[in-house]
C-alpha positions as CSV (number, residue, x, y, z in Angstrom):
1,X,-6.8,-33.9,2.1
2,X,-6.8,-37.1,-0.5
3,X,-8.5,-39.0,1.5
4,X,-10.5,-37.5,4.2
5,X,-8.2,-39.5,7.0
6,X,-8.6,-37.6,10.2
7,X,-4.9,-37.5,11.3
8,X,-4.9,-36.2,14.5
9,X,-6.8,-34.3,17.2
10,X,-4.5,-31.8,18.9
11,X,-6.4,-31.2,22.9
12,X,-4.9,-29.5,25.3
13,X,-7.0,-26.0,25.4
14,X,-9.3,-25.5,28.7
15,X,-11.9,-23.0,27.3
16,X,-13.1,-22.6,23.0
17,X,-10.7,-22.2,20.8
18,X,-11.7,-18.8,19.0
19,X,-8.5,-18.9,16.1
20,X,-5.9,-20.8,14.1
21,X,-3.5,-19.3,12.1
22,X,-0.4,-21.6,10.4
23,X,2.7,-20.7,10.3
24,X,3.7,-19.2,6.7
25,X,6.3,-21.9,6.2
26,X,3.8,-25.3,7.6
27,X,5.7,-26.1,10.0
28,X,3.7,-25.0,13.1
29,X,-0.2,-24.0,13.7
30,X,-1.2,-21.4,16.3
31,X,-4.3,-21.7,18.3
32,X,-5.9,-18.6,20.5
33,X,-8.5,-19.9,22.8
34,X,-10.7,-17.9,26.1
35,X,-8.6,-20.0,28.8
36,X,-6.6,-16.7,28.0
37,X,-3.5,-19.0,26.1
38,X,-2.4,-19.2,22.9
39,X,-0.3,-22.5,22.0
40,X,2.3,-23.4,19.0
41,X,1.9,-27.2,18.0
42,X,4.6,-28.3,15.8
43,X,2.6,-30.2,12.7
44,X,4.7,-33.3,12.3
45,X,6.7,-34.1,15.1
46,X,4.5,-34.7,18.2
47,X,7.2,-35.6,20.4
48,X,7.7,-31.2,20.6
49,X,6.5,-29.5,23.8
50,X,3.7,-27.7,22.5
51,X,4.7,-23.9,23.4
52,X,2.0,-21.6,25.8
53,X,1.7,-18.0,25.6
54,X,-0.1,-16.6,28.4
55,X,-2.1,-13.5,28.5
56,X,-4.1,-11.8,31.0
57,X,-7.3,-12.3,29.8
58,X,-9.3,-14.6,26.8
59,X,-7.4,-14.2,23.4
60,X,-9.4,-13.2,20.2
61,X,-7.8,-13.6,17.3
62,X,-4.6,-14.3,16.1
63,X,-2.0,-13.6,13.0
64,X,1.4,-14.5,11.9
65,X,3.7,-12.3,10.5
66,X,4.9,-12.9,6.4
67,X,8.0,-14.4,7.6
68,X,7.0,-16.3,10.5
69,X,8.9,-14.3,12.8
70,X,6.2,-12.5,14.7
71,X,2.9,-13.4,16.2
72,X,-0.2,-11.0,17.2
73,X,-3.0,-11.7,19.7
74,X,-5.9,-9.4,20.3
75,X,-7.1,-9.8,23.6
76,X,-10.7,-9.3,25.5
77,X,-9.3,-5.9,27.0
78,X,-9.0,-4.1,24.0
79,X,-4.8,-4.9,23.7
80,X,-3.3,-5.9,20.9
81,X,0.0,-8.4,21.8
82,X,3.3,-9.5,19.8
83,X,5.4,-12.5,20.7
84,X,9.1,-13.5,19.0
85,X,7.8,-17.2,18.0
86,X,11.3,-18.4,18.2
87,X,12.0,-16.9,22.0
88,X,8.4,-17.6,22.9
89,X,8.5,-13.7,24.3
90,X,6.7,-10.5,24.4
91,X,7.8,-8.1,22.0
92,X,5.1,-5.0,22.4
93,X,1.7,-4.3,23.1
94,X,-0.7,-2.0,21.4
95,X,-4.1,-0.2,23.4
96,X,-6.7,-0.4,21.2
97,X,-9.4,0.2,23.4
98,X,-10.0,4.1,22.8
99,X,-9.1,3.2,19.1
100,X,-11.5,0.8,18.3
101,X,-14.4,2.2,20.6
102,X,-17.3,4.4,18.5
103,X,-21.1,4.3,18.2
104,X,-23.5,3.8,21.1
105,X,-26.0,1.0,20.9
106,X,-30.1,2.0,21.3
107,X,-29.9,-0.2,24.9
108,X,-26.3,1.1,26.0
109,X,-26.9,3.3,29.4
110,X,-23.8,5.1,28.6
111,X,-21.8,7.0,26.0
112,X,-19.5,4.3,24.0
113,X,-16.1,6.5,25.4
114,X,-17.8,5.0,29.1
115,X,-18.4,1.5,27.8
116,X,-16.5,-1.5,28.3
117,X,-18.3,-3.7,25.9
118,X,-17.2,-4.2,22.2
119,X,-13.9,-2.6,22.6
120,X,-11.8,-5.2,21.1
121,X,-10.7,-6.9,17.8
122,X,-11.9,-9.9,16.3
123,X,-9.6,-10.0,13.6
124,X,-6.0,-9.3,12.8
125,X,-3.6,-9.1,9.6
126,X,-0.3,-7.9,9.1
127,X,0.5,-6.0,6.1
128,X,2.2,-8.0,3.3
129,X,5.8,-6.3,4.3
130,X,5.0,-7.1,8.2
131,X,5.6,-3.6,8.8
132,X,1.8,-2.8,9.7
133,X,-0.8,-4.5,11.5
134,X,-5.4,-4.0,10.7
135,X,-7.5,-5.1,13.2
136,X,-11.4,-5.1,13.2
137,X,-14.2,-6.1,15.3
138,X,-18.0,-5.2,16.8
139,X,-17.4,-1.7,15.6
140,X,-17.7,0.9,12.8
141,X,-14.0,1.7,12.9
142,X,-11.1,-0.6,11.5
143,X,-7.9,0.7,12.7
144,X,-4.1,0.5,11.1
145,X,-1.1,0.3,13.3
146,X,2.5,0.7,12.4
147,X,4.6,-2.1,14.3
148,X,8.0,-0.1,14.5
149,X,6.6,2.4,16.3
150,X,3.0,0.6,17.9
151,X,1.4,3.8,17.1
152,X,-2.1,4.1,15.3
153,X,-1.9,5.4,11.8
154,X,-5.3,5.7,10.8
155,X,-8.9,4.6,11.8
156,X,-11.6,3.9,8.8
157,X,-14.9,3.9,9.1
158,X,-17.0,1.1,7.6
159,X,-20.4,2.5,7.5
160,X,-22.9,5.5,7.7
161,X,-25.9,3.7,7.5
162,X,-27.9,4.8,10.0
163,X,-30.2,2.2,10.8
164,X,-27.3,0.3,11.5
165,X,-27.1,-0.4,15.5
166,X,-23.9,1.5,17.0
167,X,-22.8,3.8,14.0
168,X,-24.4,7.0,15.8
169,X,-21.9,8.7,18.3
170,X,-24.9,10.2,20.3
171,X,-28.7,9.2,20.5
172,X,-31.8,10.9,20.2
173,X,-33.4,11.3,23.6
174,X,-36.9,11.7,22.1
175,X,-36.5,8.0,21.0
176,X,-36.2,6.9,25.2
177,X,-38.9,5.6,27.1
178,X,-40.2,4.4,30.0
179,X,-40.1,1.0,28.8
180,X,-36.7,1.3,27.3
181,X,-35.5,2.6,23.4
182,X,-38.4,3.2,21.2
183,X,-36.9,0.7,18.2
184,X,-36.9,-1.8,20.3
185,X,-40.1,-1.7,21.5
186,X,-42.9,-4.0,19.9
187,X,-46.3,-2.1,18.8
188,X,-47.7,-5.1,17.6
189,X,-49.5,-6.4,20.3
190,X,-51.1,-3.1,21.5
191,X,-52.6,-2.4,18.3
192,X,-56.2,-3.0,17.3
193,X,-55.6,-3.5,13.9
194,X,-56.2,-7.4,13.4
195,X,-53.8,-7.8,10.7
196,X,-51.1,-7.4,12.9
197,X,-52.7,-9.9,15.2
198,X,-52.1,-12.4,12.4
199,X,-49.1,-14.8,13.8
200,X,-46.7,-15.1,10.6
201,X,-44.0,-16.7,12.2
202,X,-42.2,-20.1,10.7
203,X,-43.8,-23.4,12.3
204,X,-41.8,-24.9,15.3
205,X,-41.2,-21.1,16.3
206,X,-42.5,-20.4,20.6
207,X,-44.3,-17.5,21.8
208,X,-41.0,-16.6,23.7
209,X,-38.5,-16.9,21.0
210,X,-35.8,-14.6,19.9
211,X,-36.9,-14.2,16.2
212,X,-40.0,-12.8,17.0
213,X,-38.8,-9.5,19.4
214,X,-37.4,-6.6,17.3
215,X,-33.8,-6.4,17.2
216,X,-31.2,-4.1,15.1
217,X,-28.2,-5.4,13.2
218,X,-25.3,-4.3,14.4
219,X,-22.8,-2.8,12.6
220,X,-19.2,-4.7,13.0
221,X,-16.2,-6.2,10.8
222,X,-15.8,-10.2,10.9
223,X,-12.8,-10.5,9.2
224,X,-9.8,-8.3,7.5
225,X,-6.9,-9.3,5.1
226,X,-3.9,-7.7,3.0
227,X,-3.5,-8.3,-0.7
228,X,-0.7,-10.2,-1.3
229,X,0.9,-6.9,-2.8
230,X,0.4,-5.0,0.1
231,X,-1.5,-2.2,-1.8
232,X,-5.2,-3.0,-0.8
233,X,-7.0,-4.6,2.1
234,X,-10.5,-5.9,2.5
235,X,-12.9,-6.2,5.3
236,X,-15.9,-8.3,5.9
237,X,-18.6,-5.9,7.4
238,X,-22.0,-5.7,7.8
239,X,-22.3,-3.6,4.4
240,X,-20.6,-6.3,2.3
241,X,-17.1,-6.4,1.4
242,X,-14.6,-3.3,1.9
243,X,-12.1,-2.6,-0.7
244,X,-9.7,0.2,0.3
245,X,-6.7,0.7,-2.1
246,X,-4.0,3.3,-2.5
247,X,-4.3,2.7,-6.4
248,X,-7.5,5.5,-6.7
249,X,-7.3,5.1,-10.6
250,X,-6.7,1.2,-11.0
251,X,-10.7,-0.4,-11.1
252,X,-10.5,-3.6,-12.8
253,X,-13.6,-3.4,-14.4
254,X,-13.6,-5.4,-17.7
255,X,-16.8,-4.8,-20.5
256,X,-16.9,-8.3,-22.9
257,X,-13.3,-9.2,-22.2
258,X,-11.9,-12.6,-23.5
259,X,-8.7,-14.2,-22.8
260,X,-7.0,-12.8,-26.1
261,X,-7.5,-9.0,-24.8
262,X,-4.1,-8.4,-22.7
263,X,-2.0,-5.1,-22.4
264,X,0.0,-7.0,-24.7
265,X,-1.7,-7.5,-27.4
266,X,-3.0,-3.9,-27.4
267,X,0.0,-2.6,-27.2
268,X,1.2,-4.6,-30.3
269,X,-2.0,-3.7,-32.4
270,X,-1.0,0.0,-31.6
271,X,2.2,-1.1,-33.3
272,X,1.0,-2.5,-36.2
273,X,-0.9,0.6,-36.9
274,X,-4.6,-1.1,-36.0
275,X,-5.9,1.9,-33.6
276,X,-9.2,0.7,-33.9
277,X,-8.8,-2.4,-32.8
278,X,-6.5,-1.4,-30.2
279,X,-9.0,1.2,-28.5
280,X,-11.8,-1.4,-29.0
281,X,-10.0,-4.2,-27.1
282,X,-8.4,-1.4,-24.6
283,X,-12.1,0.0,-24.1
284,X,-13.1,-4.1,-23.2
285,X,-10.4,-4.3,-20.6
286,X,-11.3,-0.9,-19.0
287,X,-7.5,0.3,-17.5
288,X,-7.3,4.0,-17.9
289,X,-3.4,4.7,-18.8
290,X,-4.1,2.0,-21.3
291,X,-7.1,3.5,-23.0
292,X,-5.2,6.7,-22.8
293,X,-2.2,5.7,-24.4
294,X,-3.7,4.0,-27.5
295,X,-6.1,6.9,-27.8
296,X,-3.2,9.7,-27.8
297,X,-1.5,7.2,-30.3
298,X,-3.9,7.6,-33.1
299,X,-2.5,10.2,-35.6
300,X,-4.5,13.3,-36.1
301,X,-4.8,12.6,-39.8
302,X,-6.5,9.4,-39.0
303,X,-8.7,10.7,-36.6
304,X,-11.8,11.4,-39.0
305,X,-11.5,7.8,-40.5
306,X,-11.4,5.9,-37.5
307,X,-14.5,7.8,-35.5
308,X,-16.4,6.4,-38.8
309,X,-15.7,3.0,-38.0
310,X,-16.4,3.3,-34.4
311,X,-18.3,1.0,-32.7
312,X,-21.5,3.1,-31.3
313,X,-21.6,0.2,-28.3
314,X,-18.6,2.1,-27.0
315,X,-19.6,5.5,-27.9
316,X,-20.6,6.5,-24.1
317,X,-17.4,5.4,-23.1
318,X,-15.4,7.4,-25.6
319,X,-17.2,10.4,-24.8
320,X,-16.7,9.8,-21.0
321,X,-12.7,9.4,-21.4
322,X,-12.5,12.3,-23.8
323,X,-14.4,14.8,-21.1
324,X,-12.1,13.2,-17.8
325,X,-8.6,13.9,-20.0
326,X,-9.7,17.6,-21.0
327,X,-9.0,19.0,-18.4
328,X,-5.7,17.6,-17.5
329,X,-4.4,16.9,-21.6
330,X,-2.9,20.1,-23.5
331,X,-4.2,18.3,-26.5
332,X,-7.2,20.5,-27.2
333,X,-7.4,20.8,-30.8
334,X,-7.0,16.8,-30.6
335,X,-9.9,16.8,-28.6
336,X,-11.9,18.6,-30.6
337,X,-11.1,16.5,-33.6
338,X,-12.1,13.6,-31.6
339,X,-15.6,15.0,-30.5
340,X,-16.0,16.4,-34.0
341,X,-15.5,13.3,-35.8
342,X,-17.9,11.2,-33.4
343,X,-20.8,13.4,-33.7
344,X,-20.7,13.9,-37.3
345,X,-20.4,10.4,-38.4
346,X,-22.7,9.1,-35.6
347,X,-25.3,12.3,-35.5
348,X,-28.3,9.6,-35.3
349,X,-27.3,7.2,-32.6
350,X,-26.5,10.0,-30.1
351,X,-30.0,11.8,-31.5
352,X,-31.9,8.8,-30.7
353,X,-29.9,8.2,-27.6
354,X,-30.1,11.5,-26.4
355,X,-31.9,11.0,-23.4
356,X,-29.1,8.8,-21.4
357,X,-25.5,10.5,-23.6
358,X,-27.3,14.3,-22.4
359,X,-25.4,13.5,-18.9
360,X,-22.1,13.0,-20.7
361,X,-22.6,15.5,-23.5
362,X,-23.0,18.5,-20.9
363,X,-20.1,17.7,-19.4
364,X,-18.4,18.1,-22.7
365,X,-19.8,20.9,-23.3
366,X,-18.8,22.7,-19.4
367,X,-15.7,21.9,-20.6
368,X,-14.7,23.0,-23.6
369,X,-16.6,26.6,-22.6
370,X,-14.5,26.4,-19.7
371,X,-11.2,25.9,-22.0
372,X,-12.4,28.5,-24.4
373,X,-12.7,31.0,-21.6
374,X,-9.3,30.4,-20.7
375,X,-7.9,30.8,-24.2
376,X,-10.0,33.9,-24.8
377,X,-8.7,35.1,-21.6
378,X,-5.1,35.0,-22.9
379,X,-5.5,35.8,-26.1
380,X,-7.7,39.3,-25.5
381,X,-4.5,40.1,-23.0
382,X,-1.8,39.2,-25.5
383,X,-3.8,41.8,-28.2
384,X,-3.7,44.3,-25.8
385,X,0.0,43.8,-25.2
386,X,0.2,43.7,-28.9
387,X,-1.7,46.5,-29.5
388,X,0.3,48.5,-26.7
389,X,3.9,47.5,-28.0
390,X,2.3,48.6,-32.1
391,X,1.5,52.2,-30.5
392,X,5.2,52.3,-29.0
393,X,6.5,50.8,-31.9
394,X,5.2,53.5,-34.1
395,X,6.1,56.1,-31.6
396,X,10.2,55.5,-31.3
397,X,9.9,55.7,-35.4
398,X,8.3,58.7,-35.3
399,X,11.2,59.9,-32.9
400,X,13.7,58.2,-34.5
401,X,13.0,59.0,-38.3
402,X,15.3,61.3,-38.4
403,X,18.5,60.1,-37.2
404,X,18.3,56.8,-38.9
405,X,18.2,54.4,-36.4
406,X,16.8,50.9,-36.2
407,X,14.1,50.3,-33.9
408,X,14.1,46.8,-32.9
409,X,11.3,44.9,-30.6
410,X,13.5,45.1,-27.9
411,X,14.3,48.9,-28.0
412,X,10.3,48.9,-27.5
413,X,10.0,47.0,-24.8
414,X,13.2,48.9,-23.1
415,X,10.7,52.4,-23.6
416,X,7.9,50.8,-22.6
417,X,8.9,49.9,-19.7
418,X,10.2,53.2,-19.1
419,X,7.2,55.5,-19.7
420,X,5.3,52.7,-17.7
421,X,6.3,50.5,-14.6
422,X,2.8,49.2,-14.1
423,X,2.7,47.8,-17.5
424,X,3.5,44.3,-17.1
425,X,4.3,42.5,-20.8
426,X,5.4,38.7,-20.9
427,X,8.1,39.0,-23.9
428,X,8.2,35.3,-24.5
429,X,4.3,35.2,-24.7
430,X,4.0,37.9,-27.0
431,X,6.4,36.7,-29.6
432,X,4.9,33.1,-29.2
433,X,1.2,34.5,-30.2
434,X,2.4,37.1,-32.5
């Protein structure tokens, strides 16, 4: 890689070679190639049989396993096949075909459960812990496999996009003619309008050639890999690139952020008693436990100073964390400080501004009427309970007046329940509201 020197030139493959792969140590590159082999050259010593894995028909794509243990090979069939690199033997085979399969093309004759074409994988990936295996190819679907048990786990689908070639499972038979699918027929020619006459195509280009007929991108995965953590993958599809991740609320989406802005630092501001900083800087890097932490750090006395000083560039932002956290936080006269303080002190900005903080502002507004329907709720049953237990209350005095006796809550609650089994009273909630 210094110097450009080509080394060596490793022949032996009858057919093209469609994948490499090296070994995770460096010791040993993989080749896959449509003479239906795949071969193990050994990097540095020469003087090595080069091993051949056979297979019944061409080979696809190929991976390695994290420890170098295990190889896959996706086949032209639609099969998915693991070799011990070490014994140089089979290990288990998956049947993609049915897997993989989905979405008829405008030209196909038949359904895609009756095609042959396409049902295969172009790519492969083990997971970063080896224990599951992605494949994707000229399909909507990329599916996940569990090695231990060869079974498939779960299929996801890339696209929706209808004008995409081979994402719908049935076609329209309004769209077939005579002279084959309607999209891919070209009206140019038989119309009379002589701007579309006009021959716009590149110089060089023939009469006959391919970029002038009408054809439909296809929808389809060219590559797929693991994240070295083993919590996200990616795929290369005709939509762009696929990010799936089993971390829903970590989206690393940093707003001005420099290399002094670190968890670190934020968390030592919160510290050192500089909230504002700390929410400004935790704000810039965008994690949500982080901007939640420093926020429910602020004390409730300081609350009214610091939405003064608030920067009105993150004032959306505030007001979109504050409405999220509502409904899950117990911390609602907090909340209320919060929202309080930021529309006194910045009563202009969010006037002039009103037009794109009246999406945000509503949805404060559904929920605190939603939280002060709840609390109304509760408190017009705990009066009622109160004013229920009062009536008793007065009633055993009455009775009890003349003997002398001490009527106690819990005397009340004993007679209430008495004289009435349907009443229902929560003891704990009364006494905690009373």
């Amino acid at each position: 890689m210094q110097t450009g020197k080509l080394l060596d030139v490793l022949s032996g493959h009858e057919g093209p070679i469609s994948g490499l792969a090296f070994r995770p140590d460096g010791l040993s590159l993989a080749s896959c190639s449509w003479d239906m082999t795949v071969r193990l050259w050994d990097v540095f010593d020469r003087t090595k049989i080069v091993e051949r894995l056979d297979h019944n028909h061409e080979v696809l794509a190929i991976a390695y396993r994290p420890d170098g243990k295990e190889l896959c090979a996706s086949t032209l069939d639609g099969q998915i096949h693991f070799w011990d690199v070490l014994k140089a033997s089979p290990t288990g085979t998956i049947e993609g075909r049915r897997d993989i399969a989905g979405g008829r093309k405008a030209n196909d004759r038949q359904t895609a459960e009756n095609s042959t074409s396409g049902k295969c994988f172009n790519s492969l990936c083990y997971s970063a812990d080896g224990t599951a295996v992605l494949g994707g190819g000229n399909s909507k679907y990329v599916c996940l496999y569990d090695r231990q048990s060869n079974i498939l786990l779960r299929k996801f689908q890339v696209s929706q996009n209808q004008s995409l070639d081979g994402v719908q499972e049935k076609l329209n038979s309004r769209n077939m003619t005579e002279a084959g699918p309607a999209d891919l027929i070209d009206s140019d020619g038989i119309d009379s309008d002589t701007e579309k006459h006009v021959d716009r195509s590149l110089p060089g280009v023939k009469s006959n050639d391919k970029s002038n007929r009408v054809l439909r991108p296809e929808v389809r995965t060219r590559d797929v890999k693991f994240a070295p953590t083993g919590r996200q993958w990616a795929a290369a599809s005709t939509e762009g690139l696929l990010i799936y991740s089993l971390d829903e609320t970590l989206v690393f989406d940093p707003f001005e952020l420099d290399e002094n802005v670190t968890p670190e630092t934020i968390q030592a501001l919160v510290r050192n008693g500089d909230y504002l900083r700390a929410l400004v800087n935790a704000f810039r890097l965008n994690e949500a436990y982080l901007i939640r932490q420093v926020y429910e750090a602020v004390p409730p006395t300081d609350v009214q100073l610091l939405t003064k000083d608030f920067p009105e560039a993150y004032l959306e932002r505030l007001f979109k964390f504050i409405a999220s956290v509502m409904e899950t936080s117990q911390l609602l006269e907090y909340h209320l400080h919060w929202i309080s303080g930021l529309l006194s002190n910045h009563g202009t900005f969010v006037k002039t501004r009103s037009v794109t903080l009246q999406p945000v502002l509503r949805m404060l507004q559904r929920c605190i009427l939603r939280m002060h329907q709840d609390i109304g709720t509760i408190c017009d049953k705990n009066v009622y309970s109160l004013d229920y237990l009062l009536v008793q209350g007065k009633r055993m005095q009455e009775n009890e007046h003349d003997n002398g006796e001490e009527v106690t809550m819990g005397d009340i609650l004993a007679t209430s329940d008495e004289e009435d089994e349907s009443m229902e009273v929560d003891a704990s909630k009364v006494s905690i509201h009373a």
